[in-house]
MARTOR-297532 format. One record per residue (C-alpha): residue number from 0; residue in one letter; z, x, y. Coordinates in pm, 1 decimal, m for minus. Each point is the difference from the previous one (the first is absolute). Layout:
BEGIN
<site marnu="NUM" marvex="a" zz="Z" xx="X" yy="Y"/>
...
REM end
This chain:
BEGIN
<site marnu="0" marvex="x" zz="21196.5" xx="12334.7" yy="9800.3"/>
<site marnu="1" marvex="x" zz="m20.7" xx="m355.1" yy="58.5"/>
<site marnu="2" marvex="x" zz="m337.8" xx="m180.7" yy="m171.8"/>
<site marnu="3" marvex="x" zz="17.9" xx="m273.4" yy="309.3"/>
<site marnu="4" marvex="x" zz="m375.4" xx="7.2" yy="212.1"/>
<site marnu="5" marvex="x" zz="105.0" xx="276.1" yy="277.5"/>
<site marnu="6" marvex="x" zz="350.5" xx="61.1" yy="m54.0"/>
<site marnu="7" marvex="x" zz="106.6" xx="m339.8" yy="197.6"/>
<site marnu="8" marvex="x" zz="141.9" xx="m303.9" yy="m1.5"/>
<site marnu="9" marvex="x" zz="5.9" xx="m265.1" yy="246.0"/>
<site marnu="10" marvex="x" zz="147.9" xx="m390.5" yy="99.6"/>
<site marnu="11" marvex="x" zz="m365.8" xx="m127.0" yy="m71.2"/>
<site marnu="12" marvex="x" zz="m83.9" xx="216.9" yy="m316.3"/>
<site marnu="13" marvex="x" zz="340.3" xx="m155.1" yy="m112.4"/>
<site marnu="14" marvex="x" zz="m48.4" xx="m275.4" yy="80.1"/>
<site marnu="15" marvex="x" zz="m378.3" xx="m27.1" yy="m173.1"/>
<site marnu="16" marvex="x" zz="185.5" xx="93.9" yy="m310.7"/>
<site marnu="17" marvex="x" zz="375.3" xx="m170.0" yy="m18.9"/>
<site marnu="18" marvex="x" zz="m10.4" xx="m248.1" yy="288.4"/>
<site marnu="19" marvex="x" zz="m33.4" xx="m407.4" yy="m18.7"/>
<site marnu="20" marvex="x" zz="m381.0" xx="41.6" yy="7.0"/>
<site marnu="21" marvex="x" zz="7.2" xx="355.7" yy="m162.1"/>
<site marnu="22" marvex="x" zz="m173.7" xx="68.6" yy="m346.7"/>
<site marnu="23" marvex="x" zz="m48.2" xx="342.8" yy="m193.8"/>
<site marnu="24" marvex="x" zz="m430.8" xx="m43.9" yy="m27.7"/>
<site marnu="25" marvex="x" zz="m4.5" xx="m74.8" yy="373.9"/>
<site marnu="26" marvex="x" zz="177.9" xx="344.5" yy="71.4"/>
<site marnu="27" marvex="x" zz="m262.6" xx="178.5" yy="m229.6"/>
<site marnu="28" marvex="x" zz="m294.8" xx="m149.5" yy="175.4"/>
<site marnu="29" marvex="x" zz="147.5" xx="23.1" yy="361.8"/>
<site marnu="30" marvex="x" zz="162.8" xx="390.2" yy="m49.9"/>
<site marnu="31" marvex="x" zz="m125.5" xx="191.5" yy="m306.9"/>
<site marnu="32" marvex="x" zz="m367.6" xx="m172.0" yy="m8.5"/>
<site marnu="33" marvex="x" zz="31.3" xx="45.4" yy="406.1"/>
<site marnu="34" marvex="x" zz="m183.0" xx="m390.6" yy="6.5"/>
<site marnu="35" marvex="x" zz="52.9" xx="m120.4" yy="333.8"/>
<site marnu="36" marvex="x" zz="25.1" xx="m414.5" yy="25.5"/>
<site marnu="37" marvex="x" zz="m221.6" xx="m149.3" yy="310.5"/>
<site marnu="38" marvex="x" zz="212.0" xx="m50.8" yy="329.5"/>
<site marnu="39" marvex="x" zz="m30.2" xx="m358.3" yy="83.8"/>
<site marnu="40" marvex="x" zz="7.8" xx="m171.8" yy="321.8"/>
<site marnu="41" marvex="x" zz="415.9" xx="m75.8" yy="m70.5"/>
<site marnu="42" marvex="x" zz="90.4" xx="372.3" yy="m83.3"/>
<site marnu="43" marvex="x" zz="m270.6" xx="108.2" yy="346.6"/>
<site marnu="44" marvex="x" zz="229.1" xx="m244.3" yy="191.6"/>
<site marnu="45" marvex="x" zz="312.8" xx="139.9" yy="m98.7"/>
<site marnu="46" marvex="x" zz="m128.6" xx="347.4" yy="71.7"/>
<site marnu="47" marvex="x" zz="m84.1" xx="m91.7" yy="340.2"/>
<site marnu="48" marvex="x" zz="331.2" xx="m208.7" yy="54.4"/>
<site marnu="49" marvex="x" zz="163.5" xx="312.7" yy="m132.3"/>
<site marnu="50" marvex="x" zz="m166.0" xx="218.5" yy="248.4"/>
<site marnu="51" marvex="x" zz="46.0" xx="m192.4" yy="332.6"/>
<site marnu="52" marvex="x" zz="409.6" xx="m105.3" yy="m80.6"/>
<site marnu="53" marvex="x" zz="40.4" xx="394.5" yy="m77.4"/>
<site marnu="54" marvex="x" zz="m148.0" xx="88.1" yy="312.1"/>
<site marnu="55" marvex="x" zz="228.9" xx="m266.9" yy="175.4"/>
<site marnu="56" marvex="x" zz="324.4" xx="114.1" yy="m207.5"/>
<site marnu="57" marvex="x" zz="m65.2" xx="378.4" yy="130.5"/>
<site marnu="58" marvex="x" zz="m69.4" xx="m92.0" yy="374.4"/>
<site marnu="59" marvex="x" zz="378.3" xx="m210.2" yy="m13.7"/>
<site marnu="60" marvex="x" zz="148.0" xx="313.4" yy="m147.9"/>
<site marnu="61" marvex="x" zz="m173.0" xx="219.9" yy="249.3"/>
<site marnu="62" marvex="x" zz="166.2" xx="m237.7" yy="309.9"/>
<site marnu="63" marvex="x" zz="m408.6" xx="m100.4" yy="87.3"/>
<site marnu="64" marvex="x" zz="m150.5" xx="m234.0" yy="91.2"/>
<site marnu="65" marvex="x" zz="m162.8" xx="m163.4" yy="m291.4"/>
<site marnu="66" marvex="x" zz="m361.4" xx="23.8" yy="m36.1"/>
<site marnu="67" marvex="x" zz="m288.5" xx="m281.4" yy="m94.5"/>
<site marnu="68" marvex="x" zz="34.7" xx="m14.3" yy="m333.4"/>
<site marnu="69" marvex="x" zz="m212.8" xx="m262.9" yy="11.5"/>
<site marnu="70" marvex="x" zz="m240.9" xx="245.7" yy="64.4"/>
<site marnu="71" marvex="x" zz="141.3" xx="226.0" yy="m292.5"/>
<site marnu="72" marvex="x" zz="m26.2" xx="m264.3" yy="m211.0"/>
<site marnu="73" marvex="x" zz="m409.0" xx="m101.9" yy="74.7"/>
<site marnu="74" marvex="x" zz="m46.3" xx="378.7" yy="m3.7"/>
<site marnu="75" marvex="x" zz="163.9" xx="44.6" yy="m373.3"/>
<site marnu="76" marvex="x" zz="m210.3" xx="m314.0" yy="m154.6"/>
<site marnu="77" marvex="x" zz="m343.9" xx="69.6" yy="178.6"/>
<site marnu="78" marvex="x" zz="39.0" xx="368.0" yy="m127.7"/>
<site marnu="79" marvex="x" zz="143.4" xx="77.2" yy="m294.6"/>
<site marnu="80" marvex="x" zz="14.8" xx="331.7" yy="m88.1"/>
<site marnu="81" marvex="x" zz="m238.8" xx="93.0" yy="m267.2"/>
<site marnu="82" marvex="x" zz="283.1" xx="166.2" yy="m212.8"/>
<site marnu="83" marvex="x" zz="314.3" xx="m38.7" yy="m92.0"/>
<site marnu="84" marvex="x" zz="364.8" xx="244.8" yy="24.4"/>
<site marnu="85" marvex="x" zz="m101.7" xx="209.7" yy="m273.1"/>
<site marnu="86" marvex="x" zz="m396.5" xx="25.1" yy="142.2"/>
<site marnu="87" marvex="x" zz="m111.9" xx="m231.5" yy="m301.8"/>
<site marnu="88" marvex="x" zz="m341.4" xx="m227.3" yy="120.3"/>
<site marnu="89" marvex="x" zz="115.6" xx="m387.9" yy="75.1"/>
<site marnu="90" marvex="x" zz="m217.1" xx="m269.9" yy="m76.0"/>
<site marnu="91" marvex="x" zz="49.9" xx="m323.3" yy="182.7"/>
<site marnu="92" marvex="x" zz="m49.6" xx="m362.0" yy="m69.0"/>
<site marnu="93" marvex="x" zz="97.7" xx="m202.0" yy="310.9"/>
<site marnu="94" marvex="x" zz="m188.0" xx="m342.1" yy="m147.6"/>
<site marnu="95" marvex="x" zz="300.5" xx="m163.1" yy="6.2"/>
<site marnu="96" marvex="x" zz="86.2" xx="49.9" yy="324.7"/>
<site marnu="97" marvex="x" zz="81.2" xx="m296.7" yy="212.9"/>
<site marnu="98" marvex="x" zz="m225.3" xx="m16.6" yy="270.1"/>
<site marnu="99" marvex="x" zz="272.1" xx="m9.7" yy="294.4"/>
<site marnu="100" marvex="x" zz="153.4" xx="273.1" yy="m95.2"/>
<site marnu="101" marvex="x" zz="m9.2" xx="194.1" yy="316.7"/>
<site marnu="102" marvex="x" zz="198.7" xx="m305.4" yy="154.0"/>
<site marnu="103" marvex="x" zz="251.5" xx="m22.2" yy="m329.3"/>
<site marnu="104" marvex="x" zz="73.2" xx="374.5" yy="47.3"/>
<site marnu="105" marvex="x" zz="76.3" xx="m53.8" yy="372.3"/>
<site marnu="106" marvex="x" zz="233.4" xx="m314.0" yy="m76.9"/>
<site marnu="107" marvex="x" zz="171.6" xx="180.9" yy="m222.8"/>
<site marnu="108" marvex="x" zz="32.2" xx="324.7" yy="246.1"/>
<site marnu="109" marvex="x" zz="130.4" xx="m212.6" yy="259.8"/>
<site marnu="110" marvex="x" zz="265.9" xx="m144.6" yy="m247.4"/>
<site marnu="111" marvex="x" zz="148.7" xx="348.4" yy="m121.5"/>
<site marnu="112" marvex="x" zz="m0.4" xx="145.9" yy="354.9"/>
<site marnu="113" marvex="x" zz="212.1" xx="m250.5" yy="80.4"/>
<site marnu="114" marvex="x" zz="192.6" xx="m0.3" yy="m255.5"/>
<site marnu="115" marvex="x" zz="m13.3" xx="358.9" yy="34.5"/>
<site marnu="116" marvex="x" zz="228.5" xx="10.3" yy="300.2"/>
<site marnu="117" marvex="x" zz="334.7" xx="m45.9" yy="m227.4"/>
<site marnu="118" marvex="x" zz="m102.5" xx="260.3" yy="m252.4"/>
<site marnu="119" marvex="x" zz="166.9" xx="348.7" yy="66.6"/>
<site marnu="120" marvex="x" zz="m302.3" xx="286.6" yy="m144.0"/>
<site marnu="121" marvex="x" zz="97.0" xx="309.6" yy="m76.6"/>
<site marnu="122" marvex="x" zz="m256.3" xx="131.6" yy="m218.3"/>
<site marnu="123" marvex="x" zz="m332.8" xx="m96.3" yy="m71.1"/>
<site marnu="124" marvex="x" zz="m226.2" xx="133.2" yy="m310.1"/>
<site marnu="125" marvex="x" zz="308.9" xx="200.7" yy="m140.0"/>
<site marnu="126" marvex="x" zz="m210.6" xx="281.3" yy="m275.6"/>
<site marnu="127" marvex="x" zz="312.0" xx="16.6" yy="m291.6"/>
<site marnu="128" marvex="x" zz="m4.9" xx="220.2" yy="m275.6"/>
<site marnu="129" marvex="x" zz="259.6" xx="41.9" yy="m280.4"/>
<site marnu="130" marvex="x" zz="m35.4" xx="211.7" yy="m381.1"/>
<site marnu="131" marvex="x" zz="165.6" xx="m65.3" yy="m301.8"/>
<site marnu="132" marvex="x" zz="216.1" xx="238.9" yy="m219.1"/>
<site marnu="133" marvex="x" zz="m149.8" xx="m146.9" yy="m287.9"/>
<site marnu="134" marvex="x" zz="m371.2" xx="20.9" yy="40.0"/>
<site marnu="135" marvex="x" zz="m217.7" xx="237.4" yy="255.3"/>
<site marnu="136" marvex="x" zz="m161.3" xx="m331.2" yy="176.5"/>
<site marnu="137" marvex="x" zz="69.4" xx="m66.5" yy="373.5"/>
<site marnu="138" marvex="x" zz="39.8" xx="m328.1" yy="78.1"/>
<site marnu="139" marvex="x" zz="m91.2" xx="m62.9" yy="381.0"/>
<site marnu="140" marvex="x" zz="m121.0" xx="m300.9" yy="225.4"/>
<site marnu="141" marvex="x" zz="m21.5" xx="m122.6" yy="348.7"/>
<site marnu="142" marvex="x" zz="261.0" xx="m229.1" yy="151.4"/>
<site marnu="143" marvex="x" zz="m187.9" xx="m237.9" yy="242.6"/>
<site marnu="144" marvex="x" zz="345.6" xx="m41.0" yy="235.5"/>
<site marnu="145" marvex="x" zz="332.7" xx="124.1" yy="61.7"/>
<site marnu="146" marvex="x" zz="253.0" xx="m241.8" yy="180.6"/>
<site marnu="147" marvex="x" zz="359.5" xx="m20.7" yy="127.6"/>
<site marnu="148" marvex="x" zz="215.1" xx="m300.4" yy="m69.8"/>
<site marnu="149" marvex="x" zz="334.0" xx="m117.9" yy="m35.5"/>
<site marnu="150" marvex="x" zz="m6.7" xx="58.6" yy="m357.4"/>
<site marnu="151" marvex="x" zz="m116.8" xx="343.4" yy="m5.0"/>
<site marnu="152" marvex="x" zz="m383.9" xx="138.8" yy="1.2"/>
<site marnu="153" marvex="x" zz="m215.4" xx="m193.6" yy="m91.8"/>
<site marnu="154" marvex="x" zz="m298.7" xx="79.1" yy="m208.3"/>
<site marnu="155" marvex="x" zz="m370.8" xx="m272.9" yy="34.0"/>
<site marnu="156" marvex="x" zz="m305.1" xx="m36.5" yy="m123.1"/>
<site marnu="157" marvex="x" zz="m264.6" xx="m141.0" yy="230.3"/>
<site marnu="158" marvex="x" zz="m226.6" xx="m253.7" yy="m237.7"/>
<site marnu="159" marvex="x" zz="m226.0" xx="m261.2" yy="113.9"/>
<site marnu="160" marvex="x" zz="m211.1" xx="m261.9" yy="m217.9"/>
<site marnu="161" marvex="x" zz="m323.6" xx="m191.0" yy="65.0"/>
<site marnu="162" marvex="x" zz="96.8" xx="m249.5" yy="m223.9"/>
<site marnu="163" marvex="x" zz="155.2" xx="m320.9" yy="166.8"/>
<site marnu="164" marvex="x" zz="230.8" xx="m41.0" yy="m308.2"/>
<site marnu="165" marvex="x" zz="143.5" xx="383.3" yy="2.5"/>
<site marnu="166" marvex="x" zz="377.4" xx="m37.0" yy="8.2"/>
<site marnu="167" marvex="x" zz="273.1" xx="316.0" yy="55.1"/>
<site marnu="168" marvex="x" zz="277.4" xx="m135.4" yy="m176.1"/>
<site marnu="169" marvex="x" zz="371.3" xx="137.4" yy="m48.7"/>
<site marnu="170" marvex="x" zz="m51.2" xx="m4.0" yy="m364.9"/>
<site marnu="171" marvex="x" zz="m377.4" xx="210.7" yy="26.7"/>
<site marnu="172" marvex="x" zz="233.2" xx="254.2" yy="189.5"/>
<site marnu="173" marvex="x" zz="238.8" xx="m0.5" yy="m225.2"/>
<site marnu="174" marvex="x" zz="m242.1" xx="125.2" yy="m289.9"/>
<site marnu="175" marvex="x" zz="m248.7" xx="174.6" yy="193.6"/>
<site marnu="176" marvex="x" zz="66.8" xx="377.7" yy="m101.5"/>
<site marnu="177" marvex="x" zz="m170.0" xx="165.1" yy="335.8"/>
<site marnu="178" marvex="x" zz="277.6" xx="m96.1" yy="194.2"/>
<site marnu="179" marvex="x" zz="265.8" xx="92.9" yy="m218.2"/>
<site marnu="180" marvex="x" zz="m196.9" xx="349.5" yy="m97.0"/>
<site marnu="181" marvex="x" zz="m2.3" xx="86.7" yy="386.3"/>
<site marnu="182" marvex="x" zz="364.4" xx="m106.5" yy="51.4"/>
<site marnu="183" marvex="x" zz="75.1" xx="254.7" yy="m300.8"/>
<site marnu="184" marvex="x" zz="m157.3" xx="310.8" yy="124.7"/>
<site marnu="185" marvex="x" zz="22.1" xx="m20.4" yy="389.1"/>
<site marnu="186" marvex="x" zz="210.7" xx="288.6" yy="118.2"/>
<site marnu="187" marvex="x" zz="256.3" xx="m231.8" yy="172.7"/>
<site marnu="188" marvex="x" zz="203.4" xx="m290.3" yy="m141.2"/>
<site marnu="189" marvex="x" zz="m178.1" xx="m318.9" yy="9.2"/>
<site marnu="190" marvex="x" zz="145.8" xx="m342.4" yy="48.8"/>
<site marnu="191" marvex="x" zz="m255.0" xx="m242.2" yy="59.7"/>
<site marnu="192" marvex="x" zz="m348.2" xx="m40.3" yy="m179.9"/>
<site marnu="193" marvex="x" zz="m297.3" xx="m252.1" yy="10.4"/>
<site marnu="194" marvex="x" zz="m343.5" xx="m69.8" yy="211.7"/>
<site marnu="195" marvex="x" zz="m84.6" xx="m95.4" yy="279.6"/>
<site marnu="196" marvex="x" zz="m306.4" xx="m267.3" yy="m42.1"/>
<site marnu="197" marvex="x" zz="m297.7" xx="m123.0" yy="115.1"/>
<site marnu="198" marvex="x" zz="m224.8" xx="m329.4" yy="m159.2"/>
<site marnu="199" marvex="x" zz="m338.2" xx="33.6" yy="190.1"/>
<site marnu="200" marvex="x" zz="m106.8" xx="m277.8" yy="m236.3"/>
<site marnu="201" marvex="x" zz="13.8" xx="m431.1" yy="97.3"/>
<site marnu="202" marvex="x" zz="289.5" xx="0.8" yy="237.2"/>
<site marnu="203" marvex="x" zz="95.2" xx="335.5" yy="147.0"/>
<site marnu="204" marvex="x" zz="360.4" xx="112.6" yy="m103.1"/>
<site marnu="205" marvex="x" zz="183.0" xx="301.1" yy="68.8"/>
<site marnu="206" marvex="x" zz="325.7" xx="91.7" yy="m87.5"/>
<site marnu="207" marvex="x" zz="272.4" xx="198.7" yy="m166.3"/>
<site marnu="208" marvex="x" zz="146.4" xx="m5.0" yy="m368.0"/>
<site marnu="209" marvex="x" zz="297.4" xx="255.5" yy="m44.3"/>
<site marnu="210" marvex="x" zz="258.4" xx="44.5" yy="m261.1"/>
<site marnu="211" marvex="x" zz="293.4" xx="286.6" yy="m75.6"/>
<site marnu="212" marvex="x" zz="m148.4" xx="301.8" yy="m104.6"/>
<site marnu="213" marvex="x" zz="27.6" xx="m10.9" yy="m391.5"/>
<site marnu="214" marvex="x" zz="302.4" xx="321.8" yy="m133.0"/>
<site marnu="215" marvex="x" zz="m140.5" xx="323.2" yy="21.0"/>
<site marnu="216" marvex="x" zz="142.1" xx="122.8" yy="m342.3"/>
<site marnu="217" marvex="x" zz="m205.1" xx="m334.1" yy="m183.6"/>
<site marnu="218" marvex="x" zz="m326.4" xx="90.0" yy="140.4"/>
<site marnu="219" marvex="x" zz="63.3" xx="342.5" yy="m53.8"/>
<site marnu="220" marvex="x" zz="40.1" xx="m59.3" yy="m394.9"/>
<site marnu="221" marvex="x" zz="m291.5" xx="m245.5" yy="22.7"/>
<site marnu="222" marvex="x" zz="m283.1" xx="272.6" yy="175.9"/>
<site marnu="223" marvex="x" zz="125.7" xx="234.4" yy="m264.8"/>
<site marnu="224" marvex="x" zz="m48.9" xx="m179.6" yy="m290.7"/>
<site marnu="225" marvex="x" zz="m341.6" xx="m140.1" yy="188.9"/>
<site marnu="226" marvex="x" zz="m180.0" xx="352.3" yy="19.3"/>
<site marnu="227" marvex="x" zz="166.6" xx="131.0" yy="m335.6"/>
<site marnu="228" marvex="x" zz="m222.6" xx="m272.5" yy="m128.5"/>
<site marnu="229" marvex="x" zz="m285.6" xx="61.7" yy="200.8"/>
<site marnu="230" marvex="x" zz="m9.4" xx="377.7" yy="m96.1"/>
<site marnu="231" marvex="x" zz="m11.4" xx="m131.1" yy="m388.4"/>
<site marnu="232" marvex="x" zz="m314.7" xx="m218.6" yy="87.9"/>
<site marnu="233" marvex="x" zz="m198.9" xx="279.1" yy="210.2"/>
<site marnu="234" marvex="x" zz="141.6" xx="235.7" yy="m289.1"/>
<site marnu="235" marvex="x" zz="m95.9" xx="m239.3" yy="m293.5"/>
<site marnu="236" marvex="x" zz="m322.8" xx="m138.0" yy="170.3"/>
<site marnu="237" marvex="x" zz="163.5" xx="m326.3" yy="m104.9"/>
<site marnu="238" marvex="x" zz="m7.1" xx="m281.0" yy="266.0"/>
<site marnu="239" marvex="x" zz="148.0" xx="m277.6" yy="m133.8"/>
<site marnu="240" marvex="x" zz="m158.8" xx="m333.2" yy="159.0"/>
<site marnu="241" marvex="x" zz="331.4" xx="m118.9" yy="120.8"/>
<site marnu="242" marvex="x" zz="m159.7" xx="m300.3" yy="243.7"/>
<site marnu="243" marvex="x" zz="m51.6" xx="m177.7" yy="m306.5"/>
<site marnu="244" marvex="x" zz="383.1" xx="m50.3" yy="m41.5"/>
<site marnu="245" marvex="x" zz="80.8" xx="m110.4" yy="348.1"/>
<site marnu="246" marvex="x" zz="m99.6" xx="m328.9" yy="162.2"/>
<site marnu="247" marvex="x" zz="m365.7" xx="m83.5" yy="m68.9"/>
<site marnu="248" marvex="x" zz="m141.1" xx="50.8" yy="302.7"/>
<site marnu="249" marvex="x" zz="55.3" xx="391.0" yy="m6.4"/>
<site marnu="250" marvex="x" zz="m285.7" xx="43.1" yy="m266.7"/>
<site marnu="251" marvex="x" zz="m229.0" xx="m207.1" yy="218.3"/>
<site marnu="252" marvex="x" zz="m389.5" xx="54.0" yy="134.4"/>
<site marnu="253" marvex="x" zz="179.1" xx="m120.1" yy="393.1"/>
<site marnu="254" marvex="x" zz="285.7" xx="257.8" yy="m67.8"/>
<site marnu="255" marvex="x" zz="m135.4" xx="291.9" yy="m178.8"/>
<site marnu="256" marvex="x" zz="m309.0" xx="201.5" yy="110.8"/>
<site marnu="257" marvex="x" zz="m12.7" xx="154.3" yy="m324.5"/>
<site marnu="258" marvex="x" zz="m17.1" xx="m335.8" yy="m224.8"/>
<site marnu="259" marvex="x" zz="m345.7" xx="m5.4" yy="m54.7"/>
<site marnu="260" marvex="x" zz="45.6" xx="384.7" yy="m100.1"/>
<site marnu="261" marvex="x" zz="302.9" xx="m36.3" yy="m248.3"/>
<site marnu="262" marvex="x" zz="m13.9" xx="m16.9" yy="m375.5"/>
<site marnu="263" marvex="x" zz="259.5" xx="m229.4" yy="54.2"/>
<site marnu="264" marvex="x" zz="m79.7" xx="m188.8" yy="270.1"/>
<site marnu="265" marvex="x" zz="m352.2" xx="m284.9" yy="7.0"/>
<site marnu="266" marvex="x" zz="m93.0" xx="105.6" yy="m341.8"/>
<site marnu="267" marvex="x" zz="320.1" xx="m11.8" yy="m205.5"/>
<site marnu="268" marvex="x" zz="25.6" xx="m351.5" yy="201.7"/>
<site marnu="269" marvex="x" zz="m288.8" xx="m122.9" yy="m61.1"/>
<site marnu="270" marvex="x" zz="41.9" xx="m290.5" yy="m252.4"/>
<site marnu="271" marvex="x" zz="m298.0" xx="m79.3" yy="m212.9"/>
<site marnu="272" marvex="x" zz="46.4" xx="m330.0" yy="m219.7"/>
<site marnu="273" marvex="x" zz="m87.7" xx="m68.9" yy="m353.0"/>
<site marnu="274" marvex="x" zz="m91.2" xx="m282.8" yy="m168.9"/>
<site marnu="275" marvex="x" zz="154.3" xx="m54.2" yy="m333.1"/>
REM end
């Protein structure tokens, strides 16, 4: 019987613990504690973004005639839904939003619709599910889009930023373990992987950042030896505070809701001088 909080895995509980931001602590607060982080005006925004380019990737499968999601979009930030996929209470924070939103949203709309019209959808919010032979966890997600191209399918994120400096690069893609975790256990080979962006923030940017889909049989080996070690923390109840051995800014108060909460976050920081 696996020790792992409800018997399941996911790209974003990975990700929490192994990935480029990812840190042991942060995975106990966020999914054994059950402590929540407050959704800020960036993660509303890419909710909402999320929820009108879905509705516009389903109507082009369907053969419709797309919809306002213009409208979708408005819809999704004036009314968030009070709780999340798993019914857990959200608390927003929208202080930072930028006060043209609305109109950055819309830009940005406009952009991918148009740049819509050479993608070829075949899926949209994909539910995957695989198990392991080693451990009783499921590990499942959902895959924002499906496409056809001339180097096979094609698996993307949709991600958007408010910050005018957020950049998707070819390298970020090429370490970001999402991607290559939904490449590994979709049901059909996968050629193609990488997001499909928006930057609400300064000057409005969207575009595309793909690479070939990382081998199967590599990411394979790496999600197994990924939840064999998360079953030894959630067995153990030892979380090691792994953000303090990545790049600085994981163990941060800007990137870590849970700084102020860790033993090793603001007070082992904290540097109080002596005079000899």
């Amino acid at each position: 019987m696996t020790s792992i909080p409800n018997g399941e895995v996911s790209a974003t509980k990975l990700s929490t613990a192994f990935g480029r931001a990812g840190c042991g602590m942060k995975f106990y607060y966020r999914y054994v504690e059950g402590i929540r982080g407050v959704t800020n005006a960036s993660l509303l925004a890419g909710i909402a973004f999320d929820v009108a380019t879905r509705k516009l990737h389903e109507d082009m499968i369907a053969g419709d005639e797309p919809t306002n999601i213009t409208e979708t979009f408005v819809e999704a930030w004036e009314n968030p839904t009070e709780t999340n996929r798993d019914g857990e209470p959200v608390e927003y924070d929208l202080s930072d939003a930028p006060a043209d939103i609305i109109g950055r949203g819309t830009n940005a709309l406009d952009q991918y619709a148009e740049q819509a019209k050479r993608m070829k959808p075949i899926a949209a919010q994909v539910f995957v599910k695989t198990s392991f032979e080693e451990t009783d966890v499921n590990l499942v997600g959902y895959i924002d889009l499906v496409e056809a191209t001339e180097k096979g399918l094609c698996i993307s994120d949709v991600k958007t930023s408010i910050s005018s400096r957020k950049k998707w690069s070819v390298e970020d893609a090429q370490r970001d373990a999402q991607l290559a975790i939904y490449a590994a256990i979709y049901d059909e080979p996968v050629g193609v992987v990488g997001w499909r962006h928006a930057r609400l923030g300064g000057n409005v940017e969207v575009g595309s950042t793909h690479i070939i889909a990382p081998p199967k049989n590599i990411i394979l080996t790496r999600l197994s030896a990924w939840i064999s070690e998360l079953e030894r923390w959630c067995q153990t109840g030892l979380f090691p505070p792994t953000g303090l051995d990545k790049d600085a800014w994981v163990c941060s108060e800007k990137y870590c809701d849970y700084y102020h909460r860790c033993p090793y976050g603001a007070t082992a920081q904290t540097i109080n001088p002596v005079s000899l």
